[in-house]
HTML snippet that shows the backbone in 3Dmol.js (N, CA, C, O; Angstrom):
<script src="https://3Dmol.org/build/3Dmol-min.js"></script>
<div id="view" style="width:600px;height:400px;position:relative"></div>
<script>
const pdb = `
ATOM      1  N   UNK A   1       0.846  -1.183   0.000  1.00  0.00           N
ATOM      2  CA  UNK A   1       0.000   0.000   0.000  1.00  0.00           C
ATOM      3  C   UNK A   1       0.888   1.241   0.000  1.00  0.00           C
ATOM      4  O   UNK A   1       1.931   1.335   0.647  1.00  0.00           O
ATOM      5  N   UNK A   2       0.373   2.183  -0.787  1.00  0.00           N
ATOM      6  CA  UNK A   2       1.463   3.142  -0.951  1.00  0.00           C
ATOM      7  C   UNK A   2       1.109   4.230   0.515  1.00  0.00           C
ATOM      8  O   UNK A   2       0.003   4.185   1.055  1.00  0.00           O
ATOM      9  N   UNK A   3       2.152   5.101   0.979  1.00  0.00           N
ATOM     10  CA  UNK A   3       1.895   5.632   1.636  1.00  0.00           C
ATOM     11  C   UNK A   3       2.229   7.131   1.459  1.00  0.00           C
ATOM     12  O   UNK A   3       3.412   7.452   1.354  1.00  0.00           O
ATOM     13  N   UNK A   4       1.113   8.201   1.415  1.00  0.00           N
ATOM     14  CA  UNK A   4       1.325   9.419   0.727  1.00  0.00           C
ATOM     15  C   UNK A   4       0.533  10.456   1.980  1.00  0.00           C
ATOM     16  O   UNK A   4      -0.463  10.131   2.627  1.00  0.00           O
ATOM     17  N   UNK A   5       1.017  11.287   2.049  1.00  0.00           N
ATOM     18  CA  UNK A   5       0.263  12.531   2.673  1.00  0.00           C
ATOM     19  C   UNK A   5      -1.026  13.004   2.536  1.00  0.00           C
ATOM     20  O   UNK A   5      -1.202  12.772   1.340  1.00  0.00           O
ATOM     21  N   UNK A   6      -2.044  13.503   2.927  1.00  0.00           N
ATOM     22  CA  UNK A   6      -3.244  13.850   2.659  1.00  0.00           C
ATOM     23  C   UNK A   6      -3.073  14.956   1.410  1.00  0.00           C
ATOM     24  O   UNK A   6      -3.930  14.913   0.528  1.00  0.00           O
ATOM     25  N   UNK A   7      -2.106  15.843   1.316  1.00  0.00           N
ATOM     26  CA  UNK A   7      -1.677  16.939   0.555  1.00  0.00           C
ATOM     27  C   UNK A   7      -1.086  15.842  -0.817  1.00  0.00           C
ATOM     28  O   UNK A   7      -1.621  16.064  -1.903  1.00  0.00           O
ATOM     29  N   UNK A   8      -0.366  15.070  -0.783  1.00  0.00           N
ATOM     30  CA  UNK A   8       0.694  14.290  -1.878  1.00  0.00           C
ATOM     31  C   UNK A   8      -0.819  13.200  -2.471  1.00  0.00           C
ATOM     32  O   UNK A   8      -0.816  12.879  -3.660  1.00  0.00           O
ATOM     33  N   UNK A   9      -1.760  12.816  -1.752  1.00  0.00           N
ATOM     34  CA  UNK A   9      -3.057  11.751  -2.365  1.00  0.00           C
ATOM     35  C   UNK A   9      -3.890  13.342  -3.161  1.00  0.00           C
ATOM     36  O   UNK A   9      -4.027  13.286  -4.384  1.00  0.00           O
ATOM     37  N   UNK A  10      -4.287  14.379  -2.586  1.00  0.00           N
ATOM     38  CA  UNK A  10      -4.868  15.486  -3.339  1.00  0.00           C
ATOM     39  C   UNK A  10      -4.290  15.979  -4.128  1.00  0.00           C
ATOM     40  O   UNK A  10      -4.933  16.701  -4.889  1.00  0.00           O
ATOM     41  N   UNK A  11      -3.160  15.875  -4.295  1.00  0.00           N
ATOM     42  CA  UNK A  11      -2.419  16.665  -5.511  1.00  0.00           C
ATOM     43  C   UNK A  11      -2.732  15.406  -6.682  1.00  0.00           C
ATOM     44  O   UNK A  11      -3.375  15.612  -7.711  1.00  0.00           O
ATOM     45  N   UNK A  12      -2.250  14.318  -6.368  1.00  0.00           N
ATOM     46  CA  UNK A  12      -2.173  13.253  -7.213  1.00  0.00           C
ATOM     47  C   UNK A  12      -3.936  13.051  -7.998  1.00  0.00           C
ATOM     48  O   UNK A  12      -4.142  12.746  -9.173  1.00  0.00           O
ATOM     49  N   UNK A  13      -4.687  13.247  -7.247  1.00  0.00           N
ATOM     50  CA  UNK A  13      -5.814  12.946  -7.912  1.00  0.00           C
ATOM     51  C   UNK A  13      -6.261  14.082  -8.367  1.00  0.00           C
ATOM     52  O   UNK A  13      -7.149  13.895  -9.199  1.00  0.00           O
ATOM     53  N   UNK A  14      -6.052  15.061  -8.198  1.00  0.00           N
ATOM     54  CA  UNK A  14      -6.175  16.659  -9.457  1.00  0.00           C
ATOM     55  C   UNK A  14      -5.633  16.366 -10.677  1.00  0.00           C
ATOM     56  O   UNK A  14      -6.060  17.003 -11.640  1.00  0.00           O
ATOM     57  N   UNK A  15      -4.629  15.390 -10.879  1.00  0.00           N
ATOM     58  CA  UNK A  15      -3.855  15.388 -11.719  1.00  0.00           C
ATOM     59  C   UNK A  15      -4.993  15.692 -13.278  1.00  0.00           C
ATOM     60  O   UNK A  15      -6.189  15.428 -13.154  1.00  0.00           O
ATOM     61  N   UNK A  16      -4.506  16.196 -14.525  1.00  0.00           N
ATOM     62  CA  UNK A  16      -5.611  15.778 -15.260  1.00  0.00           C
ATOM     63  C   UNK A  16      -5.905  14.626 -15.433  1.00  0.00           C
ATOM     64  O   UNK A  16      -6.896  14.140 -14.889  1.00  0.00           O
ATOM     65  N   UNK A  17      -4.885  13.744 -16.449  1.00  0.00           N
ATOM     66  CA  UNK A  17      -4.340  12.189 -16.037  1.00  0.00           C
ATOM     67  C   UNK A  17      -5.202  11.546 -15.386  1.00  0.00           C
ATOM     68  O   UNK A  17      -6.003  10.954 -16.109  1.00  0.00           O
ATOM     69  N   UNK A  18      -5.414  11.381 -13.858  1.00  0.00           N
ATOM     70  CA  UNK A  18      -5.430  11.122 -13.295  1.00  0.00           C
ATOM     71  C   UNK A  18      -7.241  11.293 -12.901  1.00  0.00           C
ATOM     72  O   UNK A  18      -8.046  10.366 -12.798  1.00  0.00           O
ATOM     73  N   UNK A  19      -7.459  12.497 -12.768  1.00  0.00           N
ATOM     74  CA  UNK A  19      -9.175  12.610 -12.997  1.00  0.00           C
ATOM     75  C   UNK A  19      -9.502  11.915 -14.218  1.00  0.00           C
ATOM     76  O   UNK A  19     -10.260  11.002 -13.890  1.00  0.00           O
ATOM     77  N   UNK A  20      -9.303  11.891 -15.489  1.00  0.00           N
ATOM     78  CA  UNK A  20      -9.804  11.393 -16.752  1.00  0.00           C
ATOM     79  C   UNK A  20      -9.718   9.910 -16.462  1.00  0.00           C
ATOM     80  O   UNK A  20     -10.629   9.310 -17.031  1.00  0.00           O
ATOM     81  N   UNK A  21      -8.845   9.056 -15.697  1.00  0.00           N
ATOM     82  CA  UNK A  21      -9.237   7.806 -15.789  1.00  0.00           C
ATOM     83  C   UNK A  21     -10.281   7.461 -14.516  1.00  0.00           C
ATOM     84  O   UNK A  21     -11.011   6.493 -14.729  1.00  0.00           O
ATOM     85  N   UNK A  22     -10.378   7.870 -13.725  1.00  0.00           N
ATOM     86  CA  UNK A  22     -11.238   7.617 -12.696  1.00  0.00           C
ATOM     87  C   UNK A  22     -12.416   7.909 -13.295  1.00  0.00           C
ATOM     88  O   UNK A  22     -13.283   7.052 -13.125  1.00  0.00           O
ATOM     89  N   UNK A  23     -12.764   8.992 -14.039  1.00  0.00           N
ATOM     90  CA  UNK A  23     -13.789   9.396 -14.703  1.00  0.00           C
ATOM     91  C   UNK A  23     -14.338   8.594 -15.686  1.00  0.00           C
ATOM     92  O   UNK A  23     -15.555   8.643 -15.863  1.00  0.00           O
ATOM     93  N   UNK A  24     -13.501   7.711 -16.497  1.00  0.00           N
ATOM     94  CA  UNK A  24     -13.959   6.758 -17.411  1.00  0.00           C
ATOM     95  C   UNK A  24     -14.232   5.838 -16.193  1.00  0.00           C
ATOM     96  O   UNK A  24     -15.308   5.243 -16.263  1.00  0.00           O
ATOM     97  N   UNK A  25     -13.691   5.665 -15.398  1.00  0.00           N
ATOM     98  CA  UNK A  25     -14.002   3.887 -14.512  1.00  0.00           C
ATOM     99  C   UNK A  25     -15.342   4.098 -13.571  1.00  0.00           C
ATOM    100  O   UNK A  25     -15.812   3.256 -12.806  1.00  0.00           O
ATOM    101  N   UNK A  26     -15.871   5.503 -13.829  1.00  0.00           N
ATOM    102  CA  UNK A  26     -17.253   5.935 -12.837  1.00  0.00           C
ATOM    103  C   UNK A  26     -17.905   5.979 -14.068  1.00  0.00           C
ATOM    104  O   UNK A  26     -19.085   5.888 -13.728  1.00  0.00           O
ATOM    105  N   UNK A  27     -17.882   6.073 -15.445  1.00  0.00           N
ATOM    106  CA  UNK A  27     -18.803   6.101 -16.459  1.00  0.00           C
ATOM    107  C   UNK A  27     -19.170   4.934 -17.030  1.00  0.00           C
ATOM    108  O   UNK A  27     -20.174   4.713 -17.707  1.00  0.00           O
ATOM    109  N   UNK A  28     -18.067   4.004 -16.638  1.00  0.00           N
ATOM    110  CA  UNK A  28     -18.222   2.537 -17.235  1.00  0.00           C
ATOM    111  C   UNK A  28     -17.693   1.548 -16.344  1.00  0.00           C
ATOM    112  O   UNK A  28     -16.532   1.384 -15.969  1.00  0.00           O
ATOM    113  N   UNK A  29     -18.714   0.931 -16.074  1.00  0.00           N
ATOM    114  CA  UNK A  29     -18.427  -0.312 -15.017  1.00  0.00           C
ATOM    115  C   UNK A  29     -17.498  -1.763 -15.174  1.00  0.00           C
ATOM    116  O   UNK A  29     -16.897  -2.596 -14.495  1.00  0.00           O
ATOM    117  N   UNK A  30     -17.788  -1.473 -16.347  1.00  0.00           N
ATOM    118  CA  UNK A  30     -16.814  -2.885 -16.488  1.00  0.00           C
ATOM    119  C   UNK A  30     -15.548  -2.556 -16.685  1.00  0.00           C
ATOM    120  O   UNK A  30     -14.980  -1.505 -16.981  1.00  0.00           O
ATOM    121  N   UNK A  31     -15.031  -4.189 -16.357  1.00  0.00           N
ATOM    122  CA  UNK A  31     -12.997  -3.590 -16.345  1.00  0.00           C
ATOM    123  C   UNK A  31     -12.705  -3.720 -17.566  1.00  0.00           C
ATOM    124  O   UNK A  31     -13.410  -4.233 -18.434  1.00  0.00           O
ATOM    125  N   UNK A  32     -11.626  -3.250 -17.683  1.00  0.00           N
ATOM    126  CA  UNK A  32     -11.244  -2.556 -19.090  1.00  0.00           C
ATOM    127  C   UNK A  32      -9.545  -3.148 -18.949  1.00  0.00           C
ATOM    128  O   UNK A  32      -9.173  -3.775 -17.957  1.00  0.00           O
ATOM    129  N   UNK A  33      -8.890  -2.914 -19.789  1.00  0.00           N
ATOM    130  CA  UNK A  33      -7.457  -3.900 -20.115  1.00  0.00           C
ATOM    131  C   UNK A  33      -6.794  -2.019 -20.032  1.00  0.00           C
ATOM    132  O   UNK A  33      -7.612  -1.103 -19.948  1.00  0.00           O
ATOM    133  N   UNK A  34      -5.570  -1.795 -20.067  1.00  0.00           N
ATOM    134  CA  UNK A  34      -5.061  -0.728 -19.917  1.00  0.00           C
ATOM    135  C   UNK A  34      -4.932  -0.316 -21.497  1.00  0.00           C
ATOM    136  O   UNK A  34      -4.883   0.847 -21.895  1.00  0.00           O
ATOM    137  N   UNK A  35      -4.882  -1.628 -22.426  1.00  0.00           N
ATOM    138  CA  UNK A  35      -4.391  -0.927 -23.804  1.00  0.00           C
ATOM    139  C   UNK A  35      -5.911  -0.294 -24.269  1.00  0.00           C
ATOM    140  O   UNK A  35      -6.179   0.608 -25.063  1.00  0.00           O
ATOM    141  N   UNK A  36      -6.738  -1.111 -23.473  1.00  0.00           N
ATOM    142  CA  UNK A  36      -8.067  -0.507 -24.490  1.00  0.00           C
ATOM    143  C   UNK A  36      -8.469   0.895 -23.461  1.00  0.00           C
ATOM    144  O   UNK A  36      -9.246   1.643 -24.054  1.00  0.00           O
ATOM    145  N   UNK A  37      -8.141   1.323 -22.235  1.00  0.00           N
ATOM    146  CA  UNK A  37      -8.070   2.348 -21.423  1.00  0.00           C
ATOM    147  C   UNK A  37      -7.608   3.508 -22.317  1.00  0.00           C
ATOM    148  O   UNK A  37      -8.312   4.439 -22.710  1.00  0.00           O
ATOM    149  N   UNK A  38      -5.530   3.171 -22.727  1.00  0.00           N
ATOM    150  CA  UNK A  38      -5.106   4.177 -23.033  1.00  0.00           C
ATOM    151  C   UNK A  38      -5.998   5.003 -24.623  1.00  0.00           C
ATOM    152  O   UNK A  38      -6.250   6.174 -24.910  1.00  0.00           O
ATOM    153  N   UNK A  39      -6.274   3.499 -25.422  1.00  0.00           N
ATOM    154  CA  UNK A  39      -6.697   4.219 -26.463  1.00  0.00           C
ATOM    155  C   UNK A  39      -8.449   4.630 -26.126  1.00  0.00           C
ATOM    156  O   UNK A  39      -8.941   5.269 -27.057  1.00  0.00           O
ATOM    157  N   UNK A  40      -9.187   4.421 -25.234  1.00  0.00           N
ATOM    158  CA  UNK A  40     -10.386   5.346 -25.179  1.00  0.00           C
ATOM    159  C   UNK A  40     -10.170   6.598 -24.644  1.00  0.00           C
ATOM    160  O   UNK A  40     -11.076   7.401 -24.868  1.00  0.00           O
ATOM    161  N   UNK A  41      -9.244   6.992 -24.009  1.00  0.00           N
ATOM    162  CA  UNK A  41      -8.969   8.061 -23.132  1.00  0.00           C
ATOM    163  C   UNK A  41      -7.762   8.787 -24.169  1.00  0.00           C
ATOM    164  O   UNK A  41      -7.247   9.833 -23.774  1.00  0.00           O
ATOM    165  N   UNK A  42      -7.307   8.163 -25.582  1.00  0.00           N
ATOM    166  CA  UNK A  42      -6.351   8.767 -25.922  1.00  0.00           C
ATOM    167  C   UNK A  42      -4.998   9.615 -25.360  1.00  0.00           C
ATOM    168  O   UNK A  42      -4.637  10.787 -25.468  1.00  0.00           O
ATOM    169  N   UNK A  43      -4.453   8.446 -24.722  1.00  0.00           N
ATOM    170  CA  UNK A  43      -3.846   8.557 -23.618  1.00  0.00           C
ATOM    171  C   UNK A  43      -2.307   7.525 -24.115  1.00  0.00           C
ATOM    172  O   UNK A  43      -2.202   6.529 -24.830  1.00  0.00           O
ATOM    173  N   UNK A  44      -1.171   8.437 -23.251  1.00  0.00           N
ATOM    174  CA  UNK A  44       0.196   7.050 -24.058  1.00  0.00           C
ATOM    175  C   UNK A  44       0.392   6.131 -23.021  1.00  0.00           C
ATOM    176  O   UNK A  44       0.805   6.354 -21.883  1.00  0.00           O
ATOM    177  N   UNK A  45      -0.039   4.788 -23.670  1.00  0.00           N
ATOM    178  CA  UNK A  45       0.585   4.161 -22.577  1.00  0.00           C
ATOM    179  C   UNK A  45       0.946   4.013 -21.263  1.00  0.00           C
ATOM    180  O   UNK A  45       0.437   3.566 -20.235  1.00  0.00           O
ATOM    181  N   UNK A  46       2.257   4.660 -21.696  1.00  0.00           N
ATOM    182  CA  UNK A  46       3.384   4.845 -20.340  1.00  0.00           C
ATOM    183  C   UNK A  46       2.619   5.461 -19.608  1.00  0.00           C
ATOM    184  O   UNK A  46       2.356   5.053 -18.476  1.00  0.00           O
ATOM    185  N   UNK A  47       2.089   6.615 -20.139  1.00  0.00           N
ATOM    186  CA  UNK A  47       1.293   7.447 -18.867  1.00  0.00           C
ATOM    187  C   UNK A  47      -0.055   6.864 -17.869  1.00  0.00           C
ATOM    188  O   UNK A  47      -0.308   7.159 -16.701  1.00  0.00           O
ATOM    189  N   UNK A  48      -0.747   5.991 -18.747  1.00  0.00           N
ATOM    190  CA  UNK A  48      -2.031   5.403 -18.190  1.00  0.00           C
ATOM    191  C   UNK A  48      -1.092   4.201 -17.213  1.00  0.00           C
ATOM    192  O   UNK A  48      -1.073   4.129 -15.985  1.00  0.00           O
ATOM    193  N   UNK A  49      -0.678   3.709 -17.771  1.00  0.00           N
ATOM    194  CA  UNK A  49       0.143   2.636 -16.625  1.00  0.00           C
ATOM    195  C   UNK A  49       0.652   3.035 -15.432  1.00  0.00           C
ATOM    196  O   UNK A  49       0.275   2.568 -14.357  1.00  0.00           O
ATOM    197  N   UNK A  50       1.930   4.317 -15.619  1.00  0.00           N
ATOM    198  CA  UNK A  50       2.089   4.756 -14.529  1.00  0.00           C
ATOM    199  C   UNK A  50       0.893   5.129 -13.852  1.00  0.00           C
ATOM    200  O   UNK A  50       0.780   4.209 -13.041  1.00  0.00           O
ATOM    201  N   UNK A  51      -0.079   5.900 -13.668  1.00  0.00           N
ATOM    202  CA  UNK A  51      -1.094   6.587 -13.123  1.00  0.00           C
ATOM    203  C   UNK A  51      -1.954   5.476 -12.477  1.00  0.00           C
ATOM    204  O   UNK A  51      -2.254   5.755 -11.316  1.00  0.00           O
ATOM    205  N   UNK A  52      -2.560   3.965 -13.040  1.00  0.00           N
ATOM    206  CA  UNK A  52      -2.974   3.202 -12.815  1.00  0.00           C
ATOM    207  C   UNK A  52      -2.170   2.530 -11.782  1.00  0.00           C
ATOM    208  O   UNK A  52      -2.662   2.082 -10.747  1.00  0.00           O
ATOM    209  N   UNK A  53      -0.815   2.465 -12.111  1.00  0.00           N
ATOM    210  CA  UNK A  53       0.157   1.739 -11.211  1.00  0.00           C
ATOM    211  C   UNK A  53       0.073   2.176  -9.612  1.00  0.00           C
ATOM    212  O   UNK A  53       0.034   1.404  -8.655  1.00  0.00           O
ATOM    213  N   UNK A  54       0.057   3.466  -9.589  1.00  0.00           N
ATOM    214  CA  UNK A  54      -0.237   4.289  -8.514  1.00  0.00           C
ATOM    215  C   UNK A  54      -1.943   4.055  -7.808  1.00  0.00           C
ATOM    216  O   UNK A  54      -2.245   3.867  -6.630  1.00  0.00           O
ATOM    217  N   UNK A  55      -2.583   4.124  -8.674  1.00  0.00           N
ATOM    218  CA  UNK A  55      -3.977   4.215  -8.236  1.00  0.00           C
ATOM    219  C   UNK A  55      -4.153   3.028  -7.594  1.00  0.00           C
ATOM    220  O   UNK A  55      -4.774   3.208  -6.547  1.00  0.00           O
ATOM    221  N   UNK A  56      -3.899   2.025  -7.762  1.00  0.00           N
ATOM    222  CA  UNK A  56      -3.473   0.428  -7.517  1.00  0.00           C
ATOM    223  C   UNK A  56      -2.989   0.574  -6.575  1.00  0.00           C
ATOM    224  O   UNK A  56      -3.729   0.418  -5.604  1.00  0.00           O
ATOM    225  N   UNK A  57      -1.845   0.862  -6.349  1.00  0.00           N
ATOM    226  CA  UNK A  57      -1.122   0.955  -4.702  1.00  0.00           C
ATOM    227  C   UNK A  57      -1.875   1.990  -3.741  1.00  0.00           C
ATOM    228  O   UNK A  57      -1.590   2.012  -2.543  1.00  0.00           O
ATOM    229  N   UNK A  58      -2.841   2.846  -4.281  1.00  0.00           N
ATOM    230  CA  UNK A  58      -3.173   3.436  -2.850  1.00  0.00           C
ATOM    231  C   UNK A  58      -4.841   2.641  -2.571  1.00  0.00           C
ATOM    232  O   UNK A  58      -5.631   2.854  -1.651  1.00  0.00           O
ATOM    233  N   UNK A  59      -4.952   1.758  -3.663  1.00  0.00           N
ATOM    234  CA  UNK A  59      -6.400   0.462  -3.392  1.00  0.00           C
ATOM    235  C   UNK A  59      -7.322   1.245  -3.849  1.00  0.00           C
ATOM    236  O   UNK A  59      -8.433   1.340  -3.326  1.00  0.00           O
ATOM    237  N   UNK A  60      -6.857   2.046  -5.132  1.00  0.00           N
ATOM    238  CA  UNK A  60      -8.475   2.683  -5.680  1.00  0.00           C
ATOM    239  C   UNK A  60      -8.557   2.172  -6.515  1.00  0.00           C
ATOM    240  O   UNK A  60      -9.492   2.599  -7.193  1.00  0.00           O
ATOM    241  N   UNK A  61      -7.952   1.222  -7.028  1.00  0.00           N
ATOM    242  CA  UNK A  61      -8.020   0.236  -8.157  1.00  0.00           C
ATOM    243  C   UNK A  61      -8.254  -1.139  -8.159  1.00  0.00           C
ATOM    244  O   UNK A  61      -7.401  -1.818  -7.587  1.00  0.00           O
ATOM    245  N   UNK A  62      -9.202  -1.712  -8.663  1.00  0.00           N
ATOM    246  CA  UNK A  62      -9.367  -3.421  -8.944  1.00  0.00           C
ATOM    247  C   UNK A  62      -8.951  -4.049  -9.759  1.00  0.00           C
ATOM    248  O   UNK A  62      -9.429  -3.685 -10.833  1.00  0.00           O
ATOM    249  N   UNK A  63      -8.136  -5.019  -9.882  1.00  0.00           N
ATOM    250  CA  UNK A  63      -7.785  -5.630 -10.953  1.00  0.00           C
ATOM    251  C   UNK A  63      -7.609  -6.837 -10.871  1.00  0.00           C
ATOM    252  O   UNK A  63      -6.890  -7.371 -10.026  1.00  0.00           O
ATOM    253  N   UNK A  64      -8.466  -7.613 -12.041  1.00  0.00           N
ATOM    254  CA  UNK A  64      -9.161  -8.665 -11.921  1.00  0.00           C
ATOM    255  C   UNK A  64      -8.913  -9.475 -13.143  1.00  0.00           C
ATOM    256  O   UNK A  64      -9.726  -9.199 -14.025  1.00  0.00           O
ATOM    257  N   UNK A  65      -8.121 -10.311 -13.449  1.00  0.00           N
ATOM    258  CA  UNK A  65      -7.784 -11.480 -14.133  1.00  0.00           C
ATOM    259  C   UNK A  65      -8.890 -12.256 -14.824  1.00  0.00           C
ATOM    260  O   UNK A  65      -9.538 -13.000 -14.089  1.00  0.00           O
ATOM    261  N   UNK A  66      -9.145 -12.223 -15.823  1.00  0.00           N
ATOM    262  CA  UNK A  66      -9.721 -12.827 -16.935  1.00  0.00           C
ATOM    263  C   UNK A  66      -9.655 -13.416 -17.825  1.00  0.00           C
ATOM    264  O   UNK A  66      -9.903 -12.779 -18.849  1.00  0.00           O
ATOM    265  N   UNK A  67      -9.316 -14.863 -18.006  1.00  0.00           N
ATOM    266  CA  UNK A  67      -8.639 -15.709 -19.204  1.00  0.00           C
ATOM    267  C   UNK A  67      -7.245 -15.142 -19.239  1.00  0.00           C
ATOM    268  O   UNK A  67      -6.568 -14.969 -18.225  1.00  0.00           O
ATOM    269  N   UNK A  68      -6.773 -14.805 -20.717  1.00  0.00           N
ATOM    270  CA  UNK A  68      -5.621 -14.009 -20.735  1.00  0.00           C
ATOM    271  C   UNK A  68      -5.176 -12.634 -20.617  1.00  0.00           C
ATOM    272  O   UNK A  68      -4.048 -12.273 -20.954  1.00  0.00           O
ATOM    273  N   UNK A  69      -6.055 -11.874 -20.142  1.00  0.00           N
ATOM    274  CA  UNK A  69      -6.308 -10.355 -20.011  1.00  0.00           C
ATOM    275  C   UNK A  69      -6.294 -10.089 -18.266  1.00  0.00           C
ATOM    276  O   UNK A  69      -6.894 -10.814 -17.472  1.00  0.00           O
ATOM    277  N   UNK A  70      -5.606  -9.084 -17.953  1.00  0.00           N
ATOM    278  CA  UNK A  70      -6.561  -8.270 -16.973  1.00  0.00           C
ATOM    279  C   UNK A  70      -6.910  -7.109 -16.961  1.00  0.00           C
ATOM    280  O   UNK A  70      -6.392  -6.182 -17.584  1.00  0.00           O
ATOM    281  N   UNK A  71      -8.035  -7.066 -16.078  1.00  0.00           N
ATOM    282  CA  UNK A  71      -8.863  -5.977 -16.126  1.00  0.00           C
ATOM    283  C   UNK A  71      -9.031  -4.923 -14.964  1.00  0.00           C
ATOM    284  O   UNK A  71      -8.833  -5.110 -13.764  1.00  0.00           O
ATOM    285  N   UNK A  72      -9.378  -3.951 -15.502  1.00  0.00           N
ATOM    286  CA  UNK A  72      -9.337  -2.524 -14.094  1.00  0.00           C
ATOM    287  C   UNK A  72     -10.457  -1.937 -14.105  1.00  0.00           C
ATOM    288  O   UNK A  72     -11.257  -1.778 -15.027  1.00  0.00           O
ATOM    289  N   UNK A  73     -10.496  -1.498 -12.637  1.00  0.00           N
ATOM    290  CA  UNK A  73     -12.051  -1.229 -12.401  1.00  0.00           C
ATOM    291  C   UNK A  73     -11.648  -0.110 -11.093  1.00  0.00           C
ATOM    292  O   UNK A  73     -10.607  -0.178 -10.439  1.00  0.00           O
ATOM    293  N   UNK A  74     -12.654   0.834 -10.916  1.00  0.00           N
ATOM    294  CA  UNK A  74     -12.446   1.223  -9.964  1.00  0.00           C
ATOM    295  C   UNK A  74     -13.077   0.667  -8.629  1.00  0.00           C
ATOM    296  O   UNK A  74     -14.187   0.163  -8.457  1.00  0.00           O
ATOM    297  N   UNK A  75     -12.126   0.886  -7.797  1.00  0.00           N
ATOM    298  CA  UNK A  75     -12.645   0.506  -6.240  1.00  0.00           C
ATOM    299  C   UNK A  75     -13.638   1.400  -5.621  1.00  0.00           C
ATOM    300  O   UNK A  75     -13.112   1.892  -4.623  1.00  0.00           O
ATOM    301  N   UNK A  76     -14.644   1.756  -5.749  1.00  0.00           N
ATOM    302  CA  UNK A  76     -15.820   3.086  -5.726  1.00  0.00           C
ATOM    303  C   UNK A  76     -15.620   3.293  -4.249  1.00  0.00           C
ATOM    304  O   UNK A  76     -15.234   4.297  -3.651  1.00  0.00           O
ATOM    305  N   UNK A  77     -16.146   1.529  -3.582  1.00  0.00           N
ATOM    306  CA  UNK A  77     -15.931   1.960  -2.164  1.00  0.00           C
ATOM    307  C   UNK A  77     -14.245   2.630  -1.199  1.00  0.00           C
ATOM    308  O   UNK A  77     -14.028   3.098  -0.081  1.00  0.00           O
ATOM    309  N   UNK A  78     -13.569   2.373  -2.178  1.00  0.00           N
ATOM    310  CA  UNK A  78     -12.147   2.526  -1.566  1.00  0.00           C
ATOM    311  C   UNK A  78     -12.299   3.839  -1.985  1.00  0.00           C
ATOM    312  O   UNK A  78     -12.326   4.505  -0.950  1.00  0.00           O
ATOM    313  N   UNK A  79     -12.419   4.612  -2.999  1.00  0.00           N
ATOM    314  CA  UNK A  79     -12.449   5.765  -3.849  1.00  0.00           C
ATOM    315  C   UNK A  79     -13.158   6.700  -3.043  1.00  0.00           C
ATOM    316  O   UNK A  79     -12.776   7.813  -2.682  1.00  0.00           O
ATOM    317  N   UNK A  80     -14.563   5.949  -2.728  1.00  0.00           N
ATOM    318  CA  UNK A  80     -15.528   7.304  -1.933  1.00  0.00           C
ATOM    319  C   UNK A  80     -14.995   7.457  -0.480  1.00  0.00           C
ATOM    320  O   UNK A  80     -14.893   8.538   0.101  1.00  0.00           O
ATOM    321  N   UNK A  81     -14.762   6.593  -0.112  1.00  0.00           N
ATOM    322  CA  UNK A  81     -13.780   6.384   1.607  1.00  0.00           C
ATOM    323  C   UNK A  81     -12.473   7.696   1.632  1.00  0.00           C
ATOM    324  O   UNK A  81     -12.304   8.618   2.430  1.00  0.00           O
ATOM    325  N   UNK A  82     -11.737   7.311   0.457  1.00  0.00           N
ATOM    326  CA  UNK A  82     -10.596   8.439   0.199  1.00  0.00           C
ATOM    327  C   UNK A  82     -11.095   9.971   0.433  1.00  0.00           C
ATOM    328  O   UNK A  82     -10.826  10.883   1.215  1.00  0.00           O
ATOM    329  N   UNK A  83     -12.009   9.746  -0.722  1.00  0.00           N
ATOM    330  CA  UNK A  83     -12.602  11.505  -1.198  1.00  0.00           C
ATOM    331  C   UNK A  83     -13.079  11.790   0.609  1.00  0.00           C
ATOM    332  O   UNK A  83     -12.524  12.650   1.293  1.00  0.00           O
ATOM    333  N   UNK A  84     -14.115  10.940   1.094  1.00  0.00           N
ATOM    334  CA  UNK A  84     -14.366  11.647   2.176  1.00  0.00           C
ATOM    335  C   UNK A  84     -13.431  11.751   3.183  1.00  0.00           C
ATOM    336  O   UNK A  84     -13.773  12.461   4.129  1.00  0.00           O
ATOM    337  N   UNK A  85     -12.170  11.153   3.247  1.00  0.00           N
ATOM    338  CA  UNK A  85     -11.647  11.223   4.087  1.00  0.00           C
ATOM    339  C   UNK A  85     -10.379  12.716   4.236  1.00  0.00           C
ATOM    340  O   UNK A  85      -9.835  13.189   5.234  1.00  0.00           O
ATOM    341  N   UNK A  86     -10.284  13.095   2.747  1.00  0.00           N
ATOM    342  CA  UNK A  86      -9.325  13.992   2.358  1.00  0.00           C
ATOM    343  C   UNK A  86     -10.634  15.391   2.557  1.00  0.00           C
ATOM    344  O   UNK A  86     -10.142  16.513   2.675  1.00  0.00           O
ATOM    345  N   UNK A  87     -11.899  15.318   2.583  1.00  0.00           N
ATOM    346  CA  UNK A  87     -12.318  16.132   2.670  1.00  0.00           C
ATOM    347  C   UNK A  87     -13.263  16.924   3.754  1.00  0.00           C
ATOM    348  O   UNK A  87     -13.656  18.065   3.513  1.00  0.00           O
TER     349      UNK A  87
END
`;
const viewer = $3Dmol.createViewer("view");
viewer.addModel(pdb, "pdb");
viewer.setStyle({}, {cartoon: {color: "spectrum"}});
viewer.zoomTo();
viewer.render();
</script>
């Protein structure tokens, strides 16, 4: 679990980055693979991974194994716990 400051978790989720994928994972429920993430969000790669990578370590992220794929989802309850807790 990553461990970040109340100030270093609010900065991080302002990010634009960073709002735009949470925002797709509250518009669409099902998990999604990161390549099909980066290209709905028109987004590179590297960047959706890192950002996901992170979101993952502070448990706002689900990721859930499917045949040969996995998939990401947001953790809503971990997510709304955060927001209220930073606020």
């Amino acid at each position: 679990n990553l461990k970040l400051s109340k100030a270093q978790k609010i900065y991080f989720l302002k990010k634009k980055e960073v709002e735009r994928i949470i925002n797709f994972f509250k518009e669409n429920n099902g998990g999604v693979t990161k390549t099909r993430l980066a290209e709905a969000l028109n987004m590179h790669y590297n960047t959706l991974k890192n950002n996901i990578n992170k979101l993952e370590k502070l448990s706002l992220i689900k990721k859930i194994k499917k045949s040969n794929s996995i998939l990401y989802s947001l953790n809503s309850r971990k997510y709304d716990d955060l927001i209220l807790n930073i606020n």
